[in-house]
N, C-alpha and C positions, 0 to 999 in steps of 0.2 A: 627182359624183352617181353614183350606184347604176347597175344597169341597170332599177332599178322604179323611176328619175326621184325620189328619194327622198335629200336632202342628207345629209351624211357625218355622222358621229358627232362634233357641236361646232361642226360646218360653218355653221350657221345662225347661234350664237353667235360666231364669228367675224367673220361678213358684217354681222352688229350691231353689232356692237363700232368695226366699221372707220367705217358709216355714222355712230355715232357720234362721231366724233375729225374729221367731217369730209373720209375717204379716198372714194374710188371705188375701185369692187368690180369687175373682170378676169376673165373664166373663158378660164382655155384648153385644149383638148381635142380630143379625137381626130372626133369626131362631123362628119358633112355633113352638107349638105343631103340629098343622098340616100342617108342612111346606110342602111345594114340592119341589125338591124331598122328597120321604119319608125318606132315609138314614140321612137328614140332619134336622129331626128335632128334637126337644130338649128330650126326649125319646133316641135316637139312641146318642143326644152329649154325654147327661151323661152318656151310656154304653162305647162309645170312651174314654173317660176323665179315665174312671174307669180302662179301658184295657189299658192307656199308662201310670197308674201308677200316676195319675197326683193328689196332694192334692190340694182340693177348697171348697170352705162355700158355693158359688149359683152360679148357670148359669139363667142371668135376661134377656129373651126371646123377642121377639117383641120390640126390641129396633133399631130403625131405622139410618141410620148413617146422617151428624155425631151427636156421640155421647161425650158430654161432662161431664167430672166429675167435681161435685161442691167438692174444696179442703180446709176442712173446720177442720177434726181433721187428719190433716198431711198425708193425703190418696195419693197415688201412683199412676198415670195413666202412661200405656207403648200402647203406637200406633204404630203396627208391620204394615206399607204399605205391601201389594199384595208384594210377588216375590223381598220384600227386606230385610233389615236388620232393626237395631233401629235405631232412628234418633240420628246421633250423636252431636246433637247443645249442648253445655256445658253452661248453666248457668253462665253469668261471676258472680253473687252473690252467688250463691252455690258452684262455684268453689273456688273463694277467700277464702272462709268461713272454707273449709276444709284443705287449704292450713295451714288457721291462727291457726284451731286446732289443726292439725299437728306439726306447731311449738308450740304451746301450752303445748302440749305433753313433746314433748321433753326438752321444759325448764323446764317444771317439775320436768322429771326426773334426769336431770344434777343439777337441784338444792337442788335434796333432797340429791342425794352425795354428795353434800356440799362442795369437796375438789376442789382449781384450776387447778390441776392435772388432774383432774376428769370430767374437763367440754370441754376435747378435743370434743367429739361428736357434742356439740352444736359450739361451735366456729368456727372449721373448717366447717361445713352448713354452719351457716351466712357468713360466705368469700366467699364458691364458689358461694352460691344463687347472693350475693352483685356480685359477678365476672361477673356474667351471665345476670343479669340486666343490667349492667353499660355497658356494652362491648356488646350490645345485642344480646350474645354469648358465646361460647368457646372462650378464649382468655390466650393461655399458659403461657405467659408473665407473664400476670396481675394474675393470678391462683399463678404461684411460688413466686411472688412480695409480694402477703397477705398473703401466708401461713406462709412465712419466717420471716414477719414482726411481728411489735409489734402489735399486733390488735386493732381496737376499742373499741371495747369490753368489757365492763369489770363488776366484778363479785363482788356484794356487796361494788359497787366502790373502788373495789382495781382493778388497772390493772394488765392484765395477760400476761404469756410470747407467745412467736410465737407457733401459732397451738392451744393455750390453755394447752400447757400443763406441768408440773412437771420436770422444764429440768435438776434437780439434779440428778435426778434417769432415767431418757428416753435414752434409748439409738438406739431407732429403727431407723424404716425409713425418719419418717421425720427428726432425726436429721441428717440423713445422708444429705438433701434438703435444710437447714437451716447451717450448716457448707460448703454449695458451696459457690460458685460464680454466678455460669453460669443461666444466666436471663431464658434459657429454659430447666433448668432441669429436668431428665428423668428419671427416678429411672431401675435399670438394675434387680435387684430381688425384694422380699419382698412378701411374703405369708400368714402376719398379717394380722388383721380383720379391719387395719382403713382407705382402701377406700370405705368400705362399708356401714360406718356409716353416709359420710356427704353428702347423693345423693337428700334431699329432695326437693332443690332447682333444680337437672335434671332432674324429675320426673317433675317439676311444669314446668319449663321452655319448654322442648321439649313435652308435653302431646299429641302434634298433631302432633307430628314428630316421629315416631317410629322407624326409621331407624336412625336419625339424633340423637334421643336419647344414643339409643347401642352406634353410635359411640363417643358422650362427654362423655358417661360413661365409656368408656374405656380408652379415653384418658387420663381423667381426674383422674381416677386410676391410669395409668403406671407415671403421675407425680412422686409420692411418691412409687408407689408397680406398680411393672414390670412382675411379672408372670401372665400369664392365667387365674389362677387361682383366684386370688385377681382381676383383669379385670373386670372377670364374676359376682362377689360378689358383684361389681359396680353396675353390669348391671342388674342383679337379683333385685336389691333394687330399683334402678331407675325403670324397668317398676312395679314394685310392686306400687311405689308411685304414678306414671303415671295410674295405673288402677283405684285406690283411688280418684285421686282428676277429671278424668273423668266422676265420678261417675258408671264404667261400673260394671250394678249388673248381668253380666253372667261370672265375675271373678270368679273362682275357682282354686284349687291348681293345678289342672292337665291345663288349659289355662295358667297356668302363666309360668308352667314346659315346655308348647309348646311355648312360644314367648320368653323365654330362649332358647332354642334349634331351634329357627329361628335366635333370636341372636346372634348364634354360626356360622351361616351358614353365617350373615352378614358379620362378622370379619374373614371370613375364618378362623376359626380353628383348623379345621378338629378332627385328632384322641386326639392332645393335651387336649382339652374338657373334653373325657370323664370321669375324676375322678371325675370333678366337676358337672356334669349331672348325676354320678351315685348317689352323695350324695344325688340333689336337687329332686331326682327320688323318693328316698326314702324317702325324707323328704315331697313329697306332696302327697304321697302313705300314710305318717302317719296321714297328716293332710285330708284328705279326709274319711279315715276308722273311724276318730276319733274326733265328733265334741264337747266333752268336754276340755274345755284349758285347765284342769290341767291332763288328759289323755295325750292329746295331747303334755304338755310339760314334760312331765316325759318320752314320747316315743322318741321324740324329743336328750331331754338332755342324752338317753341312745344310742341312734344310730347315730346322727348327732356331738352331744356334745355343748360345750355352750365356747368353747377353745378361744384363741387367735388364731386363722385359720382364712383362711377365708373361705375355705370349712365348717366351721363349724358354729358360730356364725350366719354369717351370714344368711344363710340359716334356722338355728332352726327359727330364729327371723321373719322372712318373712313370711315363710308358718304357722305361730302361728299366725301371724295377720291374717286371716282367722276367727276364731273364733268371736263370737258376745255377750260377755262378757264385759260389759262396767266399772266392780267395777275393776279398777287399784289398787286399794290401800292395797285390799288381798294381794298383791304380794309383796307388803312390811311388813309384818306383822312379828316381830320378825325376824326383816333385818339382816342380817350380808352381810360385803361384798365380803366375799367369797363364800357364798350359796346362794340358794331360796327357800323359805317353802313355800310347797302348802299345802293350808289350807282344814282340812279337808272338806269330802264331803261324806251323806250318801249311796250315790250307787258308787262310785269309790273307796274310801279310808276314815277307820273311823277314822284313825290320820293322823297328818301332817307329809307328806314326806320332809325331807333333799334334796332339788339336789344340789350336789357339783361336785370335779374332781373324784370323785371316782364310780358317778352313771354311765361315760361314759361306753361303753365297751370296755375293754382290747384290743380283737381282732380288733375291729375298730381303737382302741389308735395305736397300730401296724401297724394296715397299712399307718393311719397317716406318719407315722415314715419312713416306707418302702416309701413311696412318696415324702417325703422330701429328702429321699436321691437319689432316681431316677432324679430327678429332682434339685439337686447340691444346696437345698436352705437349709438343713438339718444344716450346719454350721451358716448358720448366725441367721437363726432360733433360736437357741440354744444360741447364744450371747448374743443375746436381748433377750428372751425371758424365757430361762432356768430356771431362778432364781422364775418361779412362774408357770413354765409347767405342767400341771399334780398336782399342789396344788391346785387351786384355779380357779374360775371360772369367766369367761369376764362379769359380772351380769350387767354390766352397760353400756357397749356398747347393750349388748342382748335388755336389756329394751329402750333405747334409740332407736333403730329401732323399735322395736315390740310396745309400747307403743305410739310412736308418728304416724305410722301408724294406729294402732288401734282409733286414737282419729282423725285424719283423715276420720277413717270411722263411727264412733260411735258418736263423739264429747266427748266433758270435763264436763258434766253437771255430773259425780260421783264425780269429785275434785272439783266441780265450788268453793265451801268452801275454798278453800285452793291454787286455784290456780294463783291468783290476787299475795296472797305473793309471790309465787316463784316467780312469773315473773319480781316482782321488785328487784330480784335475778344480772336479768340483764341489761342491759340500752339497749335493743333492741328494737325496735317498728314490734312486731309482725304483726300489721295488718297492717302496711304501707307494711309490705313485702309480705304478700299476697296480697295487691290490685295493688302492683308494677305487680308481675307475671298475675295476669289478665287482668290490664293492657298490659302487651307484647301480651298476647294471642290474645287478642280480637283486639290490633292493626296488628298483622301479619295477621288474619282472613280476615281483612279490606284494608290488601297493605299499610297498613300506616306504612312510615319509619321513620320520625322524634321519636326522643328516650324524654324522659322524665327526669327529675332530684328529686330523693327522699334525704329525710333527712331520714336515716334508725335507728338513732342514738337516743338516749333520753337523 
């Protein structure tokens, strides 16, 4: 605190952040009882503390700087310097670590769907992650080169087709990527939810580049999906993951809704935006009033929805990973793949709710619809997508974002039981590719340019 008793710059959003996960709150400081001046000593702290609203267990007095905490049952020290911000030095071991869980996450949950159809969200990640590594960078070429091809990859050692995905029945956008030619293909439309699923590897890769991020997340969207809209879904989920594996604990839904809408301001563009600022508006409006997940996602799957959009999906998915709930497994309980049961709960719901395509709201489904066709994407939308519009609900992209971030931020010690088998699901080398990306980080940190060579493969 200041000496006008006035918390630090973040300091507030910290002490939230902490109360939220569950922590108790520590101050320690220079100040007595009989400090001089009198406004500042520990008497007048705790009436300040108490008037800015602030939860804490003790304020420990007569501690002289510096002051060092012994980290002995996984306790938290934040050293806010005079007149700045936090230090943003990243951990290369705690950054890898969250990377690895994050992908942990998500092979999880592509393998508990079990179909190869089904495991586009994980496939398409390890391509761009593997793209951005190798090329240490954006590299559009080598991006449409893996997409198109027949991947590494493969799932219960069967191999799988291009993108990972079910090409008897796919008809969207990347088939449109996959039947070209052209080594830099660009996709002209597409307002489906699957550039938004494979950003974890932008998130890891640009973490220190905020600007630089927005813009491979956009590009690397309009590959396969060309509208704004689907761009932004990119870019939503990149700094989401980017906030994750920085470890930044003064994230909340309303910072994340602002470096989206700084986002916007980077790519210029302008009023085209606002449909998709007005969803994510409300969608971190629900996640902030609402720090139960299954409030939060039944408010979510009613106003936002859980669709093939990308105004949609995307964004329930993001702003849910907020919440600090670490049992995943509730959410599979009496799976189907067209719903999600939220399991009951005595103060919100004393049976389990249904979320399917019929929790959405009509009037929201409507505008959906009126936007698609403002915006000339409402036909092809309907091509691809029709056959499952409004029945059924994207549960598996939803979780594959939402879940692999959360375990980024929680870790996997609820599945640890269980999550050794999914993994051997896939022949991927999870932590080579988290130590790859912290590797990049800590050599760009450094000016070091020579690249590296991984076996990503098992």
């Amino acid at each position: 605190m200041y000496g006008t008793n006035m918390v630090t710059h973040q300091g507030k959003e910290i002490i939230g952040a902490i109360n939220r996960t569950g922590g108790k709150v520590y101050f320690l400081t220079a100040r007595t009882e009989d400090n001089q001046p009198e406004h500042l000593n520990l008497a007048q702290t705790h009436l300040a503390l108490k008037e800015l609203g602030i939860q804490y267990e003790l304020v420990l007095g007569d501690v002289p700087s510096p002051r060092v905490l012994i980290n002995d049952e996984g306790a938290t020290a934040y050293n806010v310097q005079s007149n700045s911000g936090l230090n943003s030095r990243i951990s290369p071991s705690i950054f890898a670590n969250s990377i690895h869980d994050a992908l942990e996450g998500l092979a999880w949950v592509n393998s508990k769907f079990g179909k190869p159809g089904g495991s586009d969200d994980f496939v398409q990640t390890i391509l761009i992650a593997e793209s951005l590594i190798q090329k240490s960078g954006f590299c559009h070429a080598d991006i449409v080169h893996k997409l198109r091809s027949s991947p590494p990859i493969t799932m219960n050692g069967e191999p799988l087709s291009p993108g990972g995905l079910a090409p008897k029945r796919y008809k969207g956008q990347m088939w449109k990527l996959i039947n070209s030619t052209d080594s830099l293909y660009q996709a002209e439309k597409g307002v489906s939810d699957g550039a938004a699923m494979r950003t974890l590897g932008i998130g890891a890769f640009y973490t220190n580049n905020f600007e630089d991020l927005v813009c491979a997340a956009s590009e690397i969207a309009s590959i396969t999906h060309g509208s704004v809209e689907a761009r932004l879904s990119s870019v939503l989920t990149a700094l989401r993951y980017r906030q994750i594996f920085s470890q930044d604990v003064t994230a909340t839904p309303s910072s994340l809704f602002n470096q989206l809408a700084r986002a916007v301001r980077i790519l210029k563009l302008g009023n085209s935006a606002d449909f998709f600022l007005d969803r994510a508006n409300t969608a971190a409006i629900i996640a902030t009033r609402n720090h139960h997940p299954s409030l939060q996602l039944f408010q979510l799957s009613k106003y936002i929805g859980i669709d093939h959009l990308c105004w949609s999906t995307p964004i329930a998915a993001t702003f849910w990973s907020f919440h600090s709930d670490d049992n995943y497994n509730k959410w599979f309980k009496g799976f189907k793949l067209r719903s999600i049961n939220i399991p009951p709960h005595p103060r919100f719901n004393k049976n389990m709710i249904t979320i399917d395509s019929n929790t959405y709201l009509q009037s929201q489904r409507d505008k959906d619809m009126d936007h698609l066709k403002s915006t000339n994407e409402y036909e092809d939308f309907v091509n691809c997508h029709g056959y499952h519009y409004g029945k059924w609900i994207d549960n598996d992209t939803f979780f594959s974002i939402a879940i692999s971030m959360l375990s980024g931020r929680l870790g996997t010690k609820s599945i640890f039981l269980e999550v050794e088998r999914h993994l051997r699901t896939f022949n991927v080398d999870m932590r080579t590719f988290a130590y790859a990306f912290s590797d990049c980080l800590f050599r760009e940190s450094k000016n070091i340019s020579e690249s590296k060579e991984y076996d990503f493969y098992l």
